[in-house]
C-alpha positions in Angstrom: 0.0 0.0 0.0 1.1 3.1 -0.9 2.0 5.9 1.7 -0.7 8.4 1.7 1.7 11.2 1.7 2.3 10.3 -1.6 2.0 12.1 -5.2 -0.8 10.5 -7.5 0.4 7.9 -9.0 2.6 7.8 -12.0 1.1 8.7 -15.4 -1.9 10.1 -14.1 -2.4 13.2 -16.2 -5.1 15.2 -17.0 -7.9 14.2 -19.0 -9.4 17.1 -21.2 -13.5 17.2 -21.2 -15.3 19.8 -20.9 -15.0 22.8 -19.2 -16.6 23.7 -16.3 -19.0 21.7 -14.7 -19.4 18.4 -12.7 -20.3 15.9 -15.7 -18.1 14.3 -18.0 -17.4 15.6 -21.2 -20.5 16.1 -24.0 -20.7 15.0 -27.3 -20.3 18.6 -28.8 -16.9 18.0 -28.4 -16.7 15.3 -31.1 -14.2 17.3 -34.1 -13.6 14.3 -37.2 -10.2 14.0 -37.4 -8.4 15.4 -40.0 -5.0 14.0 -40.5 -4.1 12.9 -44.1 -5.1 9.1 -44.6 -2.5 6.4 -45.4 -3.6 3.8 -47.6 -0.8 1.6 -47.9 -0.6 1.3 -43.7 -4.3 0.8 -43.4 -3.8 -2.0 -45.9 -0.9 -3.2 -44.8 -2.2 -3.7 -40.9 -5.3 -5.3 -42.6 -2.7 -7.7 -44.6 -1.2 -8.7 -41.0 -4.4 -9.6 -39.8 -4.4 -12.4 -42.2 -1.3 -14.2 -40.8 -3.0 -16.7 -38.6 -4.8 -18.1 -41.7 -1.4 -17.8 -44.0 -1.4 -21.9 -44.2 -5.3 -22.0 -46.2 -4.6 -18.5 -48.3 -1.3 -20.7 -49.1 -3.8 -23.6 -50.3 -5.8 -20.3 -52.1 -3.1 -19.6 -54.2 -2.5 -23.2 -55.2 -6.3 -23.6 -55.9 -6.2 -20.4 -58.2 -2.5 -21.4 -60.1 -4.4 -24.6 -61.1 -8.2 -23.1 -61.9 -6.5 -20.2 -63.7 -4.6 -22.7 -65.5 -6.6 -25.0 -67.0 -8.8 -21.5 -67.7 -6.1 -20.5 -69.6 -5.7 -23.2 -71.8 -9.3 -23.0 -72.9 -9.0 -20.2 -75.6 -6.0 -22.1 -77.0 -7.7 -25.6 -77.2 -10.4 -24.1 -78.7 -8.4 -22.4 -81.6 -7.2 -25.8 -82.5 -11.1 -26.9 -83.0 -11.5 -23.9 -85.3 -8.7 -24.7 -87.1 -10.0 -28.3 -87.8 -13.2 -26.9 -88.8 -11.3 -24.5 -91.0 -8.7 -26.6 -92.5 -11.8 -29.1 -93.2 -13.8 -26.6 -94.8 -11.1 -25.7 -97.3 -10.1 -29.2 -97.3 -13.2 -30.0 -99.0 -13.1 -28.1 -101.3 -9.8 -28.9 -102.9 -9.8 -31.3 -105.3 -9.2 -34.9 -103.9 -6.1 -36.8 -104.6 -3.8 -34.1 -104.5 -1.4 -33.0 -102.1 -1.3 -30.2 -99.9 2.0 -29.2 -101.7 0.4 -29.6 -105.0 -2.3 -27.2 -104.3 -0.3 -24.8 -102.9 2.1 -25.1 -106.0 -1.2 -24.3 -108.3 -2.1 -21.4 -106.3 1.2 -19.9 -106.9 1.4 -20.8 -110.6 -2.4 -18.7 -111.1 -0.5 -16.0 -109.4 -2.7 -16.3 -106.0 0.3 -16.0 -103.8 -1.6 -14.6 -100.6 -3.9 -18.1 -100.4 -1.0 -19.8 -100.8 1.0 -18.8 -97.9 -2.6 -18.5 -96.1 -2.8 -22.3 -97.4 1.2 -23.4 -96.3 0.6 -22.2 -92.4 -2.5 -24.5 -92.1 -3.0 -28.4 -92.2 -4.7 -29.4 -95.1 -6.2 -33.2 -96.4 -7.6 -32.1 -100.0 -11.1 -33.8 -100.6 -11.1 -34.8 -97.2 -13.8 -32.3 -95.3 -13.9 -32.1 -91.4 -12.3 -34.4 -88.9 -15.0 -34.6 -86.4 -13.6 -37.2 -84.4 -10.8 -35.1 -83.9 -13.3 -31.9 -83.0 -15.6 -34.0 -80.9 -12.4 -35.2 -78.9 -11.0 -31.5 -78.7 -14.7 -30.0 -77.3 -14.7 -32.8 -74.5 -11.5 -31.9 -73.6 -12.4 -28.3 -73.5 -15.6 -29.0 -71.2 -13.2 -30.9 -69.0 -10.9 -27.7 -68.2 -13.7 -25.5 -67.8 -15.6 -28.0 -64.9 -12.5 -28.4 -63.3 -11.3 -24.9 -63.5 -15.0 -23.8 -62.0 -14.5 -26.2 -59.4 -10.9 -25.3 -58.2 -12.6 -21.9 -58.4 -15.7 -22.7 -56.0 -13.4 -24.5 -53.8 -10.8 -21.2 -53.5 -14.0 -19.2 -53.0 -15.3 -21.5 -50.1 -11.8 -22.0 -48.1 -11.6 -18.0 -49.1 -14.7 -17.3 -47.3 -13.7 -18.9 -44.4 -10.6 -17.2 -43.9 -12.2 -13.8 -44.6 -15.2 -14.7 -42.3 -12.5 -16.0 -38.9 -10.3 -12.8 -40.0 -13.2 -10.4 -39.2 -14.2 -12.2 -36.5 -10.6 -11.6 -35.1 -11.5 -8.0 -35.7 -14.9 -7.6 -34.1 -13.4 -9.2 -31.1 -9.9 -7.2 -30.6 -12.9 -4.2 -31.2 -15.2 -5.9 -28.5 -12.2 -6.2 -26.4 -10.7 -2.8 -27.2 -14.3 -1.0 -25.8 -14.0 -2.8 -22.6 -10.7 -1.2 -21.9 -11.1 2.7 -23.6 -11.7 4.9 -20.3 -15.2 6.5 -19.8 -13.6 9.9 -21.6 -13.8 8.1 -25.2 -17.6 7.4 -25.2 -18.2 10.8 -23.3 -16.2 12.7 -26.4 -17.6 10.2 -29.1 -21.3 9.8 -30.3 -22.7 6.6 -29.9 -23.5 6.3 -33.7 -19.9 7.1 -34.6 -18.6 4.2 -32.6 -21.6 1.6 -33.5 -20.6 2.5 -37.1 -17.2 1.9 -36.6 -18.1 -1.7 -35.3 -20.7 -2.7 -37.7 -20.5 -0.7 -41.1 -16.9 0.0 -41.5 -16.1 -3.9 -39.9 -19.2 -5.5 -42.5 -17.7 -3.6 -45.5 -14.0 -4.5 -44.7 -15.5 -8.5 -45.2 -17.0 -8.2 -47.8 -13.9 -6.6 -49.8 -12.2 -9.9 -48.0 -14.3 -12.2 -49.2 -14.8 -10.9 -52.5 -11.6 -8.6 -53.4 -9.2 -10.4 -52.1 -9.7 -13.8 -54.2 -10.2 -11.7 -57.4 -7.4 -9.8 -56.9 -5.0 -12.7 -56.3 -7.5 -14.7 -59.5 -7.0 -11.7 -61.9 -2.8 -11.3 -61.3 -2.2 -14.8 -61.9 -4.6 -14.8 -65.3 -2.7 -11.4 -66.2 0.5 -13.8 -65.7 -0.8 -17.2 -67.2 -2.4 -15.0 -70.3 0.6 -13.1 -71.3 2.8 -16.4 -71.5 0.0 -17.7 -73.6 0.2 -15.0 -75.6 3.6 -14.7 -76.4 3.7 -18.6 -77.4 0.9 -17.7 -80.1 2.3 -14.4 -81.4 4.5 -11.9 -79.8 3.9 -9.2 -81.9 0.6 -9.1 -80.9 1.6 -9.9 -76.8 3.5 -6.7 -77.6 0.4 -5.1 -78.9 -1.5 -5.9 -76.2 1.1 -4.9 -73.2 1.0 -1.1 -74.3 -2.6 -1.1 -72.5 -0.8 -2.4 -68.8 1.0 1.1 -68.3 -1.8 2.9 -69.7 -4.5 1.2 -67.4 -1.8 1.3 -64.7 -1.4 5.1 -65.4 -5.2 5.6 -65.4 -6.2 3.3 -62.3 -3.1 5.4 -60.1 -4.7 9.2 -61.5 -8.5 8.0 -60.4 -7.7 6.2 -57.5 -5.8 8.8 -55.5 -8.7 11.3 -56.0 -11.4 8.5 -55.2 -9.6 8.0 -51.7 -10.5 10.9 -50.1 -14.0 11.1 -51.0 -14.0 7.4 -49.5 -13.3 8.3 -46.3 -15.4 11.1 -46.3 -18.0 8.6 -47.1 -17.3 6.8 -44.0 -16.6 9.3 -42.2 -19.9 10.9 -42.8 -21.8 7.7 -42.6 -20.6 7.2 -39.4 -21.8 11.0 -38.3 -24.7 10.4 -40.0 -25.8 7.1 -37.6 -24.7 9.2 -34.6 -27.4 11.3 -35.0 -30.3 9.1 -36.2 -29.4 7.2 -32.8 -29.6 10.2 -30.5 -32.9 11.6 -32.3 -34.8 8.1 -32.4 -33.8 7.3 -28.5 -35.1 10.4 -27.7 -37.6 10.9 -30.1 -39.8 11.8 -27.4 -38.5 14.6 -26.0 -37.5 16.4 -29.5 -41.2 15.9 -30.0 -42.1 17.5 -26.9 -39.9 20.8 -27.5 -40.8 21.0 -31.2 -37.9 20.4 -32.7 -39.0 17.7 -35.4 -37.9 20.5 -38.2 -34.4 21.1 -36.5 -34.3 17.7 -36.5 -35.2 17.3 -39.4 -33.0 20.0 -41.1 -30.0 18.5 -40.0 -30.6 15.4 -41.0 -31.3 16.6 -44.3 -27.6 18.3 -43.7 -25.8 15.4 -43.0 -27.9 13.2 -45.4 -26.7 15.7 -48.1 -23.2 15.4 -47.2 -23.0 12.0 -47.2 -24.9 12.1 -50.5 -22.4 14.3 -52.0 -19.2 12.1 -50.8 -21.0 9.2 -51.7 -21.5 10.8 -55.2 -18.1 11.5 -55.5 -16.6 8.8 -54.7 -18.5 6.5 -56.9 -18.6 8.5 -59.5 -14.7 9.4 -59.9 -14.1 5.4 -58.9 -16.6 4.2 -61.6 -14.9 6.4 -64.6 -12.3 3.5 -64.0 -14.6 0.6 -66.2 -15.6 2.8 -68.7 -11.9 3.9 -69.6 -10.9 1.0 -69.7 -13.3 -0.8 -71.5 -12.1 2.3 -73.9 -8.2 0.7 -73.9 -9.9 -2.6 -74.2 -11.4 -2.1 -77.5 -8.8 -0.2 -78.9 -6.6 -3.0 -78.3 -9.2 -5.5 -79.7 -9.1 -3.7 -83.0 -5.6 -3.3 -83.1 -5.5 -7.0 -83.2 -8.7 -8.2 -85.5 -6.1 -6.0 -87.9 -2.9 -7.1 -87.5 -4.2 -11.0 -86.5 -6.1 -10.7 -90.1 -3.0 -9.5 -92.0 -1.4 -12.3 -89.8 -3.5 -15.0 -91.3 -3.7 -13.9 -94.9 0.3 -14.3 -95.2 0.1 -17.2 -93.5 2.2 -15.9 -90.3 -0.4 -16.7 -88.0 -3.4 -19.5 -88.1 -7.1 -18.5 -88.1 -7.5 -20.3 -84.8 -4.9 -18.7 -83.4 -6.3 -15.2 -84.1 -9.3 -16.4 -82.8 -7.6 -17.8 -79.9 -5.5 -14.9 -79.4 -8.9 -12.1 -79.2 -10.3 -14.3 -76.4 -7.2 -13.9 -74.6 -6.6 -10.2 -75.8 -10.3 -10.1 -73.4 -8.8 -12.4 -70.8 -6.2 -10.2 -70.3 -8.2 -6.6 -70.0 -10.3 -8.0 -68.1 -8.4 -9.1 -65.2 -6.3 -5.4 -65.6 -10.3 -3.8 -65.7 -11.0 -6.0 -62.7 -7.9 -4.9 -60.8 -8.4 -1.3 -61.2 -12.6 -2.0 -60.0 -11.1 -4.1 -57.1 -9.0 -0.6 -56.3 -11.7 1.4 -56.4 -13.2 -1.2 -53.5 -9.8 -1.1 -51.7 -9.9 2.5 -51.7 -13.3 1.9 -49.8 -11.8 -0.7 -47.8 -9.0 1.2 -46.6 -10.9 4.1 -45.5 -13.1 1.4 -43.1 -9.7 0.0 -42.1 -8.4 2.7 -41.3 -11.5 4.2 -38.7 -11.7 1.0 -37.1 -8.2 0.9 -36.8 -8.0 4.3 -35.0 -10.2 3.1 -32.7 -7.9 0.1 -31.9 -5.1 2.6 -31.4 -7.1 5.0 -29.4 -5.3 5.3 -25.6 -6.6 3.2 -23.5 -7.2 2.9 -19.4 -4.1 2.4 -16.8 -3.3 -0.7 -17.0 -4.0 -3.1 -13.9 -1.5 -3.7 -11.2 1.0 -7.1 -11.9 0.0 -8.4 -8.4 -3.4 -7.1 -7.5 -4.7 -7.1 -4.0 -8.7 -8.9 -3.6 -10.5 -8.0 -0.6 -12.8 -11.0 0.0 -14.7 -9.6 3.0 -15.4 -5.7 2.8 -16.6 -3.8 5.7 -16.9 -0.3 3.5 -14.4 2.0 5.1 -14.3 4.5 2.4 -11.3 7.2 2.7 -10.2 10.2 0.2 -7.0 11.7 0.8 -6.0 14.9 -1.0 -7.7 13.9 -4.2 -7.8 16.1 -6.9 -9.4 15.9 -10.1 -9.9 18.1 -13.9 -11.2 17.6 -17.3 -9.3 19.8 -18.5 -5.7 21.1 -17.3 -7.2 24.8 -17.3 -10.0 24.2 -15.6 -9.9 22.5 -11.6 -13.0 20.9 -10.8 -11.9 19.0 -7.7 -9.1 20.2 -5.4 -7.3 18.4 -2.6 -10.8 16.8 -1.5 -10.5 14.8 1.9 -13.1 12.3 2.9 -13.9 9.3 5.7 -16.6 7.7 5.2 -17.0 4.6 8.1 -18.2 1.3 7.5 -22.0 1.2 7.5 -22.4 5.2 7.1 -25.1 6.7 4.9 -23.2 9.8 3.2 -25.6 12.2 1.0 -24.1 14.4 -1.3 -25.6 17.7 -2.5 -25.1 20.9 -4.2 -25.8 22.4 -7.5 -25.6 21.2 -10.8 -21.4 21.3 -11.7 -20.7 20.9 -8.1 -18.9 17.7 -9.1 -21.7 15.3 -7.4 -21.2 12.2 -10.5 -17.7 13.3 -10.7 -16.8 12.2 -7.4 -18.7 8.6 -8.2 -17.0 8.5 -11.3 -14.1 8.3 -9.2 -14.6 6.3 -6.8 -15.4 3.6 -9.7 -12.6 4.6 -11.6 -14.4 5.3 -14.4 -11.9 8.4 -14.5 -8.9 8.0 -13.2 -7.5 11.0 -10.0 -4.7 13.5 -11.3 -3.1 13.2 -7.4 -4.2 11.9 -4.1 -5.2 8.1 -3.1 -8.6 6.5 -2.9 -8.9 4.1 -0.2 -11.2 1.0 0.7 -10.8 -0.5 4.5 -7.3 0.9 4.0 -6.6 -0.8 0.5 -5.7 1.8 -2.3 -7.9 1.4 -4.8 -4.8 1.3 -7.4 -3.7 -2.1 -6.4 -7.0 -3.6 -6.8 -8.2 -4.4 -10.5 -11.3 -2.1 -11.8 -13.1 -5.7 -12.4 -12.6 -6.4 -8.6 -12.9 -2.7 -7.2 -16.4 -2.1 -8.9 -17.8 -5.2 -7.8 -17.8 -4.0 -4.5 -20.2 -1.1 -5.5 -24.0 -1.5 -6.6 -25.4 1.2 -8.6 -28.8 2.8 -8.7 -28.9 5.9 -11.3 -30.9 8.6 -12.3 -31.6 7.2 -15.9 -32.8 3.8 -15.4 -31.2 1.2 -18.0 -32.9 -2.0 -19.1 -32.1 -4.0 -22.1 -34.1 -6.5 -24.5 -35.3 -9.6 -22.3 -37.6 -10.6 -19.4 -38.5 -8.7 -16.4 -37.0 -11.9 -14.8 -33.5 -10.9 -17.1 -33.1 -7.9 -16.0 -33.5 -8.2 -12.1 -30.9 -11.1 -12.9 -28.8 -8.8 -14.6 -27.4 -8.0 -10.9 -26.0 -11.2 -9.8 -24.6 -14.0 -12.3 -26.3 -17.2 -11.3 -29.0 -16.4 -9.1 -32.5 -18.9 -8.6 -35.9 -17.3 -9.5 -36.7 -17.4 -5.7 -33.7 -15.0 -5.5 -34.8 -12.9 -8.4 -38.3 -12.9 -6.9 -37.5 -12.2 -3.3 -35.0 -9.0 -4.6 -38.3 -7.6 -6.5 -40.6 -8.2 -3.7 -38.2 -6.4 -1.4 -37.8 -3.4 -4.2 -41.7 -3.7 -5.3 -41.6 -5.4 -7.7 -43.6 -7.9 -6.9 -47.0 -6.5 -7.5 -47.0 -5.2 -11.0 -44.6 -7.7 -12.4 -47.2 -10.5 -11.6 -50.1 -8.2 -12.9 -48.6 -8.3 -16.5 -50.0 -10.6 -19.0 -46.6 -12.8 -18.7 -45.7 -11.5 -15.1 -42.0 -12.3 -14.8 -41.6 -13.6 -18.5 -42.9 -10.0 -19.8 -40.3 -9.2 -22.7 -38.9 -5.5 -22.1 -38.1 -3.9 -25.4 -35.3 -1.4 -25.9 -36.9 1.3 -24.6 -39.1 -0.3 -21.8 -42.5 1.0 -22.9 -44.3 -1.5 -21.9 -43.3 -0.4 -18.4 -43.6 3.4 -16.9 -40.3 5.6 -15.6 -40.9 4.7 -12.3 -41.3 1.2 -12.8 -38.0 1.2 -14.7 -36.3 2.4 -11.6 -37.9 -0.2 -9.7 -36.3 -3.0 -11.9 -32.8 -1.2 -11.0 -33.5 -1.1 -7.6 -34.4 -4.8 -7.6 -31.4 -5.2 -9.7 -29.5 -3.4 -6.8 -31.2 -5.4 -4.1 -30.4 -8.8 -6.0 -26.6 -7.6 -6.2 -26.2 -7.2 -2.4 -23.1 -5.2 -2.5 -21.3 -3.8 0.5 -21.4 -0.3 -1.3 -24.0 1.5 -2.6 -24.3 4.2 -5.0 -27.5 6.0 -5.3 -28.0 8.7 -7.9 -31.1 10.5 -7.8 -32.4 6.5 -7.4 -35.9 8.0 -6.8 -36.2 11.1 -9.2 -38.7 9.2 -11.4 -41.2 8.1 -9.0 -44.3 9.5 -7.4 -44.7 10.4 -3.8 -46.6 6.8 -2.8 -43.8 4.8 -4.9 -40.9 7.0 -3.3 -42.6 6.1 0.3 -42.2 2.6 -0.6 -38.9 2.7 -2.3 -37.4 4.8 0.9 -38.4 2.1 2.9 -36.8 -0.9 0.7 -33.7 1.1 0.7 -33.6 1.8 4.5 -34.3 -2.3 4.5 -31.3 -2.5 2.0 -28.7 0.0 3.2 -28.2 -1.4 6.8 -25.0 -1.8 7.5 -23.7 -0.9 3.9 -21.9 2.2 3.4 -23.7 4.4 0.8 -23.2 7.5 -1.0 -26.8 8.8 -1.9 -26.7 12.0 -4.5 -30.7 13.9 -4.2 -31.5 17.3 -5.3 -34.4 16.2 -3.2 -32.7 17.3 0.5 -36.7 15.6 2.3 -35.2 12.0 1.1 -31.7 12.4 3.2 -32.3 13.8 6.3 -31.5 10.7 8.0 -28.1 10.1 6.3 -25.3 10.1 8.7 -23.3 12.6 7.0 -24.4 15.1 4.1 -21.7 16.7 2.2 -22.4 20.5 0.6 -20.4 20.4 -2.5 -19.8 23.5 -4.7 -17.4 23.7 -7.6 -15.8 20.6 -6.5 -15.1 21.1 -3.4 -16.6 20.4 0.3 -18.1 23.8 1.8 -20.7 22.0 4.4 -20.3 18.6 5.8 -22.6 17.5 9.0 -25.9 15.9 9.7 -29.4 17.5 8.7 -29.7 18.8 12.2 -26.4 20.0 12.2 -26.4 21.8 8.7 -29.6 23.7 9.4 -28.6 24.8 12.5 -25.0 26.4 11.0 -27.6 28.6 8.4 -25.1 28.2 5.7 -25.4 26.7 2.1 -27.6 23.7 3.0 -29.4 26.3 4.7 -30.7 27.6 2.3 -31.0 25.2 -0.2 -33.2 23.3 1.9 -35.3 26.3 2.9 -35.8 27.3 -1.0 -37.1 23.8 -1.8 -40.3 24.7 1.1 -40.7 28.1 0.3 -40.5 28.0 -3.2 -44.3 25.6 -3.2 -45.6 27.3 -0.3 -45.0 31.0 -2.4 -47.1 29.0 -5.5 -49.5 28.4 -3.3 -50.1 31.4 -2.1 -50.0 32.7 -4.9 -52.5 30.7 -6.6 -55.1 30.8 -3.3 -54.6 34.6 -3.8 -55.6 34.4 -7.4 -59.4 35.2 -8.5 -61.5 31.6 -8.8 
């Protein structure tokens, strides 16, 4: 245990929020970052992530060498079957029972040169017509390469799915993970629908550009490779043709992509902004309702809808001029071929098939180079996910806990603060050199204004924010050599805004204690009541809760935490405004449960509502972070100070309405 004398403890700096104030820091603060994006890191980390699966993307590869390859070869079997049917056509039609040689020789002596040397490049049988024993061997053949190239190619696609599939499933967890460990300050700077997008849009689109890109990318460079060899064993003059598109489409896929980049991550960028505020105006659709501000509302989601239309726009559009250029260099090449492949065949440099051979493979090989620069375009996307979730992964996260940490297994409550001191931001002190003993068992209220640092101080003690200086103690154990897992199980929490989730009423009074029996469940809500109006619901304990509880009022929410509370049996309690949403009969009720529940358990009970702690055993007065009062009820009113008169106002201010409205004409 550290000496109390102490500084803070190492590393403990401050953590910027907002200004002024006792809550944490809002989401106005949100700013999109705006440093320059870096494609090839974002792709490269995404690359790394692929390592564990480097043995079936090995398989992959072998899978694609041999699809690709017996794809290949399809084009150049099949311009031998044209040539059969070619040579047998003019094979008939030569005289029979005279040699190829012969004929040729004829042509030459009638002066038909060009035929003949058309005639000496190709095999002929005069009289003979078409070998279709030889064709029909040829086409089986052919449909033999293609079913075993398509199913090499479903096989890649299935192991490839798989690998994608376990890769982002390695992502969503190191994200999962990586939320659990970020420090309250990065969801209090952050809109919720900024970070949900970041988990479920950018992760889903990085998949799918896994699963899909990835094996056509790897699919299109090997046919580039396997095309150009075959190629170059037909004609290299026209291989030669055909490689002036690569640095044009190189040229034209590098100029498009780099301005399709930054519209990309605009896109995501506003996509996730875009989410963050659907979320905040449908959760409290209600309330912007009640204040009229549908049209605001409205407005700017008509804002950020039009700027995620416009980088959506953008980036689409300046990616998708890729296809249509190059379908341009794609049929520029094609004719340059069809002309010199014709010239080709009528001297008798080239065969007819292998013209025809050599077009489908002209296609083969655009293609692939067209499919590559699309598959950019989706990398471009890709990275730009990449690259928000991995900022998110990078983002700093909380103190790490101690090596060796110290477990209390029995907890009497002895709560101490010694010269804490606390600050969103370095400018601005909220809470200076605060000293607090709170004994086993004690009820401690705390009150003040709104800012007076109230939440702050729970936030603290929960380490939900860590102290600049000064120790926090439990029965004499700092709270810096226990693990946050271990330290806030101690506590049980009853807030202000009641939180349920999607399941039973019996779910979410379990919610406070892993493995507890119905009877458990049933005797925490009977204690809280519960009880009553669970049972009076068409499915009584089985009633499903939906998202936002409405099949339940306010007040009953905070029953349900309460019960949740009560089920937890912690030796700490932490009551924040636990009965702000209840009436006067429910609060009776409630004040007795907790009286039931906080014997002998040291709680820290925040009210604006000074009638519900009178009988604490200590009220703090806070103000601007600091402790002006501090005694009992008794004790506080008799001082006429602060409490004083916030206690007084809360009387006088109903009794002057009163007044005032007896006074008024009936």
């Amino acid at each position: 245990m550290r000496n109390p004398s102490q500084s803070g403890p190492p590393g403990r700096g401050f953590r910027p929020g907002r200004p002024g104030g006792g809550g944490p820091p809002g989401h106005a603060l949100m700013i999109p970052a705006e440093k320059p994006k870096d494609f090839k890191g974002a792709i490269k980390r995404l690359a790394a992530m692929l390592k564990p699966d480097h043995m079936r993307i090995s398989v992959v590869l072998a899978l694609s060498v041999v699809s690709v390859t017996f794809s290949v070869l399809g084009p150049k079997i099949l311009g031998n079957a044209t040539n059969i049917l070619f040579e047998g056509v003019v094979s008939k039609q030569l005289p029979a029972g005279v040699t190829q040689a012969q004929a040729i020789a004829g042509l030459k002596a009638k002066g038909e040169n060009t035929l003949a040397k058309m005639f000496s490049a190709m095999h002929l049988h005069p009289g003979s017509g078409v070998d279709f024993h030889a064709l029909g061997r040829i086409l089986l053949i052919l449909v033999g390469l293609y079913l075993a190239s398509a199913a090499f190619g479903w096989l890649q696609q299935y192991i490839m799915a798989g690998v994608a599939q376990r890769t982002v499933y390695r992502l969503r967890q190191r994200v999962d993970e990586k939320l659990a460990r970020l420090p309250l300050k990065y969801f209090d700077e952050h809109a919720r629908g900024d970070v949900l997008s970041r988990m479920t849009n950018d992760i889903d689109n990085i998949s799918q550009s896994l699963q899909q890109s990835l094996t056509q990318l790897i699919t299109a460079a090997l046919t580039i490779v396997g095309v150009l060899v075959m190629m170059l064993t037909i004609s290299p003059l026209l291989a030669a043709i055909s490689l002036l598109t690569v640095p044009i489409s190189f040229v034209i896929t590098i100029f498009i992509a780099k301005r399709s980049q930054k519209q990309f991550a605009a896109q995501w960028e506003r996509t996730g902004e875009l989410n963050g505020h659907v979320e905040e105006m449908f959760s409290g659709h209600n309330v912007v309702k009640v204040f009229g501000r549908q049209q605001e509302a409205i407005g700017r989601f008509d804002e950020q809808n039009e700027q995620l239309f416009q980088a959506s726009f953008k980036a689409q559009f300046i990616s998708g001029i890729i296809q249509p250029v190059m379908n341009v260099v794609g049929n520029l090449n094609y004719v340059a071929i069809a002309v010199v492949g014709g010239l080709g065949v009528a001297t008798g440099r080239i065969s007819l098939g292998g013209v025809q051979a050599f077009i489908q493979y002209a296609r083969q090989f655009t293609m692939p180079i067209t499919q590559t620069a699309s598959i950019m375009n989706v990398l471009q996307s890709t990275a730009a996910s990449a690259e928000r979730v991995f900022e998110l992964l990078d983002e700093s996260e909380e103190e790490p806990d101690p090596a060796e940490p110290v477990v209390l297994s029995q907890t009497r409550g002895h709560v101490t603060l010694d010269g804490v001191s606390f600050r969103y931001l370095p400018d601005t002190p909220l809470i200076e050199d605060l000293n607090l003993d709170v004994k086993a068992g004690a009820t401690v209220a705390i009150v003040g204004p709104t800012g007076a640092g109230k939440t702050t101080l729970v936030n603290l003690l929960l380490r939900f924010y860590d102290i600049d200086s000064g120790h926090i103690f439990i029965d004499g154990v700092d709270t810096y050599q226990m693990t946050r897992s271990d330290l806030r199980r101690l506590f049980g929490m009853v807030l202000q805004d009641a939180w349920l989730f999607t399941g039973t009423i019996r779910d979410n009074i379990g919610y406070g204690r892993e493995g507890a029996t119905d009877e458990e469940v049933k005797a925490a809500a009977r204690a809280a009541r519960v009880d009553h109006f669970a049972r009076a619901l068409p499915d009584g304990y089985d009633t499903v809760l939906d998202e936002d509880a409405t099949t339940v009022s306010a007040g009953e929410k905070q029953l349900l935490t309460i019960a949740r509370a009560i089920l937890a049996d912690p030796q700490i309690l932490i009551l924040d405004e636990a009965t702000s949403s209840v009436d006067t009969r429910t609060e009776v009720l409630i004040q007795e449960a907790m009286a039931e529940l906080m014997k002998d358990r040291t709680s820290f009970v925040i009210a604006h509502r000074l009638s519900t702690i009178r009988g604490a055993d200590t009220i703090l007065v806070m103000d601007h972070g600091r402790i002006i009062e501090q005694g009992t009820h008794e004790e506080l009113l008799a001082a006429h100070g602060f409490y004083d008169e916030l206690y007084t106002s809360q009387f006088l201010q109903p009794l002057a309405e009163e007044t005032n409205g007896s006074a008024r004409p009936s």
